[in-house]
Backbone bond lengths (Angstrom), bond angles and torsions (degrees), N, CA, C in turn:
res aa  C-N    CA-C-N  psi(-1)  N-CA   C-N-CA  omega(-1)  CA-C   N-CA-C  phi
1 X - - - 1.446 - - 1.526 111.05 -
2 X 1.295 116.82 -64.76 1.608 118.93 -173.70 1.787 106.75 -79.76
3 X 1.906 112.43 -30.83 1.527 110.46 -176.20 1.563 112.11 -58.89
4 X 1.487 132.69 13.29 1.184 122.00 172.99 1.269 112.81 -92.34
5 X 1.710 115.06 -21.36 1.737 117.09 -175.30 1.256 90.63 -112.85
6 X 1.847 91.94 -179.40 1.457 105.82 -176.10 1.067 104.22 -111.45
7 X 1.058 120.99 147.82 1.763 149.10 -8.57 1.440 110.99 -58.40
8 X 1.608 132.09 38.08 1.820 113.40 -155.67 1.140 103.66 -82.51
9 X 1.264 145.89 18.26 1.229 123.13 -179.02 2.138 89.47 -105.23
10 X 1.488 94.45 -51.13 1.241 78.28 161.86 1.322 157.45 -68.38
11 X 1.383 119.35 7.80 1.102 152.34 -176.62 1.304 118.99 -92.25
12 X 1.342 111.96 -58.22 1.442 148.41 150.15 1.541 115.24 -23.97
13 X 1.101 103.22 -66.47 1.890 135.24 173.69 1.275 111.77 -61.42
14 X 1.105 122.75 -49.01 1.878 136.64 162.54 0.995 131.41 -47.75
15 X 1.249 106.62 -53.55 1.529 132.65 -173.39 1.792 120.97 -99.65
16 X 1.672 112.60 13.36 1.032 135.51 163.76 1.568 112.84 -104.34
17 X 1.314 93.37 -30.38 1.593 104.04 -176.63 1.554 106.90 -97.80
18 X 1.194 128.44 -24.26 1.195 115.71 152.05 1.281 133.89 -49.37
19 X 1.708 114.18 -54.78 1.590 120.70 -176.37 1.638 103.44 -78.09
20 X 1.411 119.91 1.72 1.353 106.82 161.05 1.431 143.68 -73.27
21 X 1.599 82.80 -7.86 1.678 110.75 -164.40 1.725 116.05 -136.46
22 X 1.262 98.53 -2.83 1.828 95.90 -162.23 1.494 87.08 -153.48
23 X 1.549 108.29 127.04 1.689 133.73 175.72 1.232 100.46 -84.84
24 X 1.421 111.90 128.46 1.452 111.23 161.70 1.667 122.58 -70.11
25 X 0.915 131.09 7.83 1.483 149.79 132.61 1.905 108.15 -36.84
26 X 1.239 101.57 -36.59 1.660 109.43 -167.48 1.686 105.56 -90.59
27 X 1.503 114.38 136.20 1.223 103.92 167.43 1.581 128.99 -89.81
28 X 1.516 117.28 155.39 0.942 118.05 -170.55 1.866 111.35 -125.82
29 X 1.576 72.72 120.59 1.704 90.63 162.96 1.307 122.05 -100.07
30 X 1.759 126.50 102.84 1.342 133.26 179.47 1.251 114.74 -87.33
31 X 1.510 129.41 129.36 1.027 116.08 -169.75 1.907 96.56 -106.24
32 X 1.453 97.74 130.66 1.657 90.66 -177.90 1.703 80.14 150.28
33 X 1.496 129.23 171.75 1.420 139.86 147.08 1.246 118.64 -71.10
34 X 1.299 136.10 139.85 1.391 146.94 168.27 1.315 95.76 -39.64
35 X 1.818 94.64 128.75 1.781 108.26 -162.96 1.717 93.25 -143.26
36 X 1.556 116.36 -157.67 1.035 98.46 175.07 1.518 131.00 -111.15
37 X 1.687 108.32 -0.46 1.367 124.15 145.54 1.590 126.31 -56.48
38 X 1.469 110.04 -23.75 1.660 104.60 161.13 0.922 118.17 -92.86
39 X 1.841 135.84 8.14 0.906 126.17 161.89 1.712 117.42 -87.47
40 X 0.959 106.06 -25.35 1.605 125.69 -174.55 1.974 88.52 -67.36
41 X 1.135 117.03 -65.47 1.611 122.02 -167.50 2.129 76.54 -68.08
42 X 0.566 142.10 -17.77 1.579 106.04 172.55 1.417 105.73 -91.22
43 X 1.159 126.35 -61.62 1.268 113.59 145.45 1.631 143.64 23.72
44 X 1.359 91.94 -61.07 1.510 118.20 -154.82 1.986 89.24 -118.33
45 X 1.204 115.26 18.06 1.719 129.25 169.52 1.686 98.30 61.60
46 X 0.794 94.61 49.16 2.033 86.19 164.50 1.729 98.59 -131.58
47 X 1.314 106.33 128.20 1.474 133.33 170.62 1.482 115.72 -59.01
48 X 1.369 98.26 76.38 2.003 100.34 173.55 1.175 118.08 -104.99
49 X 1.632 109.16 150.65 1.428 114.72 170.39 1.105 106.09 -136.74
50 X 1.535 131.28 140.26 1.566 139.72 -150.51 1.757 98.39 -117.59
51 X 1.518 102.45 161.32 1.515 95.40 -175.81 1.502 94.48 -88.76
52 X 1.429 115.79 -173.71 1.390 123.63 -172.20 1.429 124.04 -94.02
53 X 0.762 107.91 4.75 2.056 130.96 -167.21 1.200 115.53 86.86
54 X 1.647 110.44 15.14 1.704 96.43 179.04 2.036 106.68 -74.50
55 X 1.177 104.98 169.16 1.338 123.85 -154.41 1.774 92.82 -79.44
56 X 1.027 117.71 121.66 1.461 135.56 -150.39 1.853 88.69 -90.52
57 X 1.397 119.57 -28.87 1.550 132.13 -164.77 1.339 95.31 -67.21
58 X 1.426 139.79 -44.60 1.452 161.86 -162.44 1.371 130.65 -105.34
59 X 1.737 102.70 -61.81 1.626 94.10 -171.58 1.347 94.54 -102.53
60 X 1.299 131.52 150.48 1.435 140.56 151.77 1.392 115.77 -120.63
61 X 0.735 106.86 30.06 1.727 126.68 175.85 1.523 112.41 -54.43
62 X 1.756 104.03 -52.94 1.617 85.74 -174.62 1.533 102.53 -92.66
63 X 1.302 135.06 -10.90 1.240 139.64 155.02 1.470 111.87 -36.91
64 X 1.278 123.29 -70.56 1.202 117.20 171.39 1.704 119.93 -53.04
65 X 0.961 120.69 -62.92 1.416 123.85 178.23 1.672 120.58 -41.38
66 X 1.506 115.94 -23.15 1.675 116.82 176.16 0.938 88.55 -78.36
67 X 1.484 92.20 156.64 1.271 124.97 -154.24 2.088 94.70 -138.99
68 X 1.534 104.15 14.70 1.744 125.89 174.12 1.316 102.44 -55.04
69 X 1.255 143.62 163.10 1.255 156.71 146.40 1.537 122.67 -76.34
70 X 1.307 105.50 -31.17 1.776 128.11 -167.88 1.402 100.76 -125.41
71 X 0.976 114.29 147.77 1.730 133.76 172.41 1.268 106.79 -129.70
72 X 1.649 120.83 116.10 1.158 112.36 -172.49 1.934 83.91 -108.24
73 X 1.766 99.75 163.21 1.789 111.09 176.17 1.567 92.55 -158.20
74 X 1.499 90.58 103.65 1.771 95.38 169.43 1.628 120.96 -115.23
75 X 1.405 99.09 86.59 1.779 96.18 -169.81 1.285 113.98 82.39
76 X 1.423 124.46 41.13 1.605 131.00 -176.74 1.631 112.50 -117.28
77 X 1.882 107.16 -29.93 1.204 102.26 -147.79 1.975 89.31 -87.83
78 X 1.352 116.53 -12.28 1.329 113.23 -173.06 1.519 92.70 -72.03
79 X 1.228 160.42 -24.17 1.203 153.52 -140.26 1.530 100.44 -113.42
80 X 1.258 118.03 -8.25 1.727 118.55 -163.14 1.838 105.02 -97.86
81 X 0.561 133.67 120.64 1.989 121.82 171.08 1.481 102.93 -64.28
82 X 1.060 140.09 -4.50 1.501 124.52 169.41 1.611 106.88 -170.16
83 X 1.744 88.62 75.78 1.473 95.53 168.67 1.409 119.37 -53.15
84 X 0.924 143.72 -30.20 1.330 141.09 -171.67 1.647 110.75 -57.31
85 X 1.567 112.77 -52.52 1.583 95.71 161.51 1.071 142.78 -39.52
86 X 1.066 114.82 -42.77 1.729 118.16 157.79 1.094 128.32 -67.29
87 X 1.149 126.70 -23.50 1.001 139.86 166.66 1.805 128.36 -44.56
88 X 1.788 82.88 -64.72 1.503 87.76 170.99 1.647 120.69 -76.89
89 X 0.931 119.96 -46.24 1.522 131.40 172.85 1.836 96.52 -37.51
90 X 1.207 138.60 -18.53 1.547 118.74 -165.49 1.303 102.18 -76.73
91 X 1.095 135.27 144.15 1.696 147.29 166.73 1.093 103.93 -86.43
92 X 1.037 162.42 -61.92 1.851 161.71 154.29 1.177 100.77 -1.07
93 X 1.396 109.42 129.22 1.880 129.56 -177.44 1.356 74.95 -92.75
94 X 1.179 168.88 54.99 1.707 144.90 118.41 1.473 100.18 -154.39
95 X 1.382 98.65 144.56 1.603 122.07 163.77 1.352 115.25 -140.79
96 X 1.681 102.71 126.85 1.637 113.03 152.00 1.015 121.56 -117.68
97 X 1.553 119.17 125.17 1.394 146.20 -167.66 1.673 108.71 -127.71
98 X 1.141 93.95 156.88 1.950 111.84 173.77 1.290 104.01 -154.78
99 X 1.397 92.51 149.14 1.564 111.82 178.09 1.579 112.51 -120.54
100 X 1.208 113.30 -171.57 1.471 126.05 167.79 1.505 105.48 -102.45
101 X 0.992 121.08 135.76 1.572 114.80 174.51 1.537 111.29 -81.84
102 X 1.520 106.30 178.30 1.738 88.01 -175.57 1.413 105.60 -117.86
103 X 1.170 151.39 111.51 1.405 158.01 -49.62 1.948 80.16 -171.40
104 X 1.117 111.83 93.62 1.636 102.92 165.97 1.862 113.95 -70.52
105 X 0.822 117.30 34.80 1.875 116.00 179.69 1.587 87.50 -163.78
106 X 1.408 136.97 14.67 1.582 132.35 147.88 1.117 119.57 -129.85
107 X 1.647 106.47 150.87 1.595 94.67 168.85 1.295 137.75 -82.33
108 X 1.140 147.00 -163.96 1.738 127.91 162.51 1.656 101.47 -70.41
109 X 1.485 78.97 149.77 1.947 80.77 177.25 1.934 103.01 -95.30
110 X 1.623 71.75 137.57 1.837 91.93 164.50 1.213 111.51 -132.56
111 X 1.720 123.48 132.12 1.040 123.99 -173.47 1.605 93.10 -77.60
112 X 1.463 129.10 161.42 1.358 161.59 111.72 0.978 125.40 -0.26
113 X 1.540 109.46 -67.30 1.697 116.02 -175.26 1.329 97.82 -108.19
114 X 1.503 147.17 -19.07 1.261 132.09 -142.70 1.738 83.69 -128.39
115 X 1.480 95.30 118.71 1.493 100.13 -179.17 2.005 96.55 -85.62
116 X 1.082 135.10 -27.58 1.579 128.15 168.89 1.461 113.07 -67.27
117 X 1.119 107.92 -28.54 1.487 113.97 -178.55 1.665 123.59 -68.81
118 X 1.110 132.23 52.56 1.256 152.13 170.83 0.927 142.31 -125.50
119 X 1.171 142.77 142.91 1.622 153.62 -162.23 1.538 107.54 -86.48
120 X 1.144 144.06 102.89 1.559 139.70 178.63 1.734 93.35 -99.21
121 X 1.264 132.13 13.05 0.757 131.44 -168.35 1.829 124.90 178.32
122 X 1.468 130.09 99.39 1.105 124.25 170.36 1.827 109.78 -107.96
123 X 1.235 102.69 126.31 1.418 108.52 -152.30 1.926 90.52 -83.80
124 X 1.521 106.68 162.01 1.576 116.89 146.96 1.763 105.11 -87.20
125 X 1.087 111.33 172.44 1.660 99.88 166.45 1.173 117.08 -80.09
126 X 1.196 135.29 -43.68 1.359 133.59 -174.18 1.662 101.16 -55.79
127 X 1.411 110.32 -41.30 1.631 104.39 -178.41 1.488 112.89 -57.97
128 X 1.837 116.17 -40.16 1.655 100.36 -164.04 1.725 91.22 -89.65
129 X 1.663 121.95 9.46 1.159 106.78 169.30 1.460 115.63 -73.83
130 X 1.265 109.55 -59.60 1.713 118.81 166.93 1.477 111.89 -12.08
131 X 1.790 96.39 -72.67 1.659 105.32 -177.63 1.211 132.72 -32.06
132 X 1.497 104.48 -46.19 1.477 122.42 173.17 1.276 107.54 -68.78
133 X 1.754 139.59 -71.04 1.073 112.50 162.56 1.378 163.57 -34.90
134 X 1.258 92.07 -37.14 1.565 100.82 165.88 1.782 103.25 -68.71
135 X 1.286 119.99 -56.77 1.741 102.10 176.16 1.219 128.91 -67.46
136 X 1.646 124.47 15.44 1.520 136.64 137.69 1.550 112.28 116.92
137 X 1.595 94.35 26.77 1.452 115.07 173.56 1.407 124.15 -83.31
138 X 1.548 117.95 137.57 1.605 103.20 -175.85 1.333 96.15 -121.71
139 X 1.651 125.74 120.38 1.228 117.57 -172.85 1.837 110.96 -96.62
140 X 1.510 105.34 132.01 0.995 103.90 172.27 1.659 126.75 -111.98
141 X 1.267 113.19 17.65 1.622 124.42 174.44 1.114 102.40 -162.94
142 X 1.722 111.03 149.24 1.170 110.78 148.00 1.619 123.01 -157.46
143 X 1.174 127.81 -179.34 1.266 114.13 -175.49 1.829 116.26 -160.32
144 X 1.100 91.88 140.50 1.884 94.86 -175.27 1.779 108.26 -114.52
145 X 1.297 101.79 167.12 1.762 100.83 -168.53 1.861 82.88 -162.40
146 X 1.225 103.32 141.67 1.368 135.69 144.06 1.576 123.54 -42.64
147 X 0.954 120.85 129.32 1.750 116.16 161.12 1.653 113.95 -117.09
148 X 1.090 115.09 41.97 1.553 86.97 168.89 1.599 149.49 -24.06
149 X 1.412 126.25 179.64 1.323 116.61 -162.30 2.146 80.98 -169.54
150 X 1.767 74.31 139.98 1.331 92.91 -175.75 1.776 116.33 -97.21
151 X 1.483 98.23 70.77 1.450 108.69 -156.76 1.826 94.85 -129.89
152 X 1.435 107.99 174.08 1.343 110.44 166.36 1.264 101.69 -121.35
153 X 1.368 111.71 148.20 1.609 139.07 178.35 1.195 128.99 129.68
154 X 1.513 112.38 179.55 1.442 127.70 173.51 1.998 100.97 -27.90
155 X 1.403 102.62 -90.78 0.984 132.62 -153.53 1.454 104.75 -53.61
156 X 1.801 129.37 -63.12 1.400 129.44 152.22 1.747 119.22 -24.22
157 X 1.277 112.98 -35.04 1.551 118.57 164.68 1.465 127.65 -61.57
158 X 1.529 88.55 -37.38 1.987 90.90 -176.24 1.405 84.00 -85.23
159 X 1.498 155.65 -52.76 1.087 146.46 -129.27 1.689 92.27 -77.10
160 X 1.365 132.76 -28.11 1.349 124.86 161.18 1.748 124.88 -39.85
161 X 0.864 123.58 -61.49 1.532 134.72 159.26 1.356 117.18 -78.13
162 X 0.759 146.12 -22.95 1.526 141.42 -164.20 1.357 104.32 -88.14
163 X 1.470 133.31 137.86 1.669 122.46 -171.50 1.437 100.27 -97.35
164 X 0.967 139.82 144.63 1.771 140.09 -155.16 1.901 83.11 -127.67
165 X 1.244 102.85 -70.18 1.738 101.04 -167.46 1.985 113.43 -80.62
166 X 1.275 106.27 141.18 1.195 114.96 163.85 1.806 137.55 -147.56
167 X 1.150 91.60 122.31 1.651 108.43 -158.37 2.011 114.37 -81.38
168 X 0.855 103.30 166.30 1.842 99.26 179.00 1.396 112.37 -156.06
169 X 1.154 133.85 120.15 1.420 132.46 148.65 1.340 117.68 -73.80
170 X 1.212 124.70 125.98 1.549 118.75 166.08 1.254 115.77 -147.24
171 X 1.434 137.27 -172.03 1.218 130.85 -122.87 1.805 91.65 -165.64
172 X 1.462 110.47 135.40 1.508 92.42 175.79 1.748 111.81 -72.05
173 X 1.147 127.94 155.30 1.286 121.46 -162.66 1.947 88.70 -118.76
174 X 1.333 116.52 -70.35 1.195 135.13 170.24 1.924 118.02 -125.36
175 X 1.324 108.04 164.54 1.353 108.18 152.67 1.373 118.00 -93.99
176 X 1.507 125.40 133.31 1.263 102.51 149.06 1.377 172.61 -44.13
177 X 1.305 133.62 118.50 1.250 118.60 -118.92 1.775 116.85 -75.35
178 X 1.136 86.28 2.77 1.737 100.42 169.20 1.297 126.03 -100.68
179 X 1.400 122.73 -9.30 1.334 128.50 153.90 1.668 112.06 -83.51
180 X 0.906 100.50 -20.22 2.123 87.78 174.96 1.155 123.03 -57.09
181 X 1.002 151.43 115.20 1.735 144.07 159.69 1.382 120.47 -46.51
C-alpha cells in the first residue's frame, strides 16, 4: 500500500513494527508536527496527537503535560543536539522511535535551503541504544532496514546492504533520578 510512494518502504517498515508492539486502544504521543506518517497511524485507528513545533532541545512542556501512554519519534531525535533531554522528561511507559543510521561512505545530511533541516546527529545503533538507556529506557525490540536508491555508483551500491534506518521498542525501565519529585 504505502511501498509505492516515498518514503514507502519506510513507512511500510514502521508501521509494521509499530502494530507489532502498540494497540490502537493506546494513545499516542508523536513527537514532531502532524506529517504524513501521522496521518497513515490515524488512518490505521490509533489516537495521535503531535507536538506543536516547539523546539524539543528546550521546552518539554507539552511532553510533560500528555497524559499518552506511547511516544512515538520517527526521524526527530537526529535533528535535536541532545536527544537525551527529551528523552528522559517523557512520562509514557513505551516509546517507538527511529533514526537514520550514520552511513560510513556518507556524510550527515544537511539540507541547502532548510536551515532546521539537518542531522546534528546520525546515530550507530548501539549509540541511540545507550541514549535510551541511560534516560531509563529498557529496549525490548528492534529492527534495521536498508534504503536503497535507484542510482549508479560506488555509494548507491553499498546503500543495497548497508541498513540506513533503525527502529526501537522500549519500555520505561526507571525515571531519572533527578526528574522524580
Amino acid at each position: 500500500m504505502y511501498e509505492k510512494t516515498f518514503p514507502g518502504k519506510r513507512y511500510k517498515n514502521t508501521l509494521a513494527f509499530l502494530q507489532k508492539h502498540i494497540s490502537t486502544k493506546e494513545s499516542i504521543l508523536d513527537l514532531g508536527v502532524a506529517n504524513p506518517f501521522s496521518q497513515i497511524m490515524t488512518e490505521q485507528g490509533y489516537s495521535v496527537e503531535n507536538t506543536k513545533g516547539e523546539d524539543l532541545d528546550l521546552d518539554f512542556e507539552f511532553i510533560k503535560n500528555s497524559d499518552a501512554t506511547v511516544v512515538t519519534a520517527f526521524e526527530i531525535f537526529e535533528h535535536l543536539v541532545a536527544p537525551y533531554n527529551v528523552l528522559r522528561e517523557i512520562k509514557a511507559s513505551k516509546i517507538v522511535a527511529s533514526v537514520p543510521l550514520r552511513l560510513w561512505f556518507s556524510k550527515a545530511y544537511k539540507s541547502n535551503t532548510d536551515p532546521w533541516d539537518r542531522h546534528y546527529h546520525e546515530f550507530e545503533a548501539w549509540q541511540f541504544n545507550w541514549v535510551l538507556e541511560k534516560a531509563g529506557w529498557e529496549i525490548k525490540d528492534s529492527f534495521s532496514w536498508t534504503n536503497p536508491v535507484k542510482k549508479l555508483g560506488l555509494r548507491p551500491l553499498l546503500r543495497l546492504f548497508t541498513p540506513r534506518y533503525y527502529i526501537v521498542y522500549a519500555e520505561r525501565k526507571h525515571l531519572p533520578e533527578y526528574t522524580k519529585s
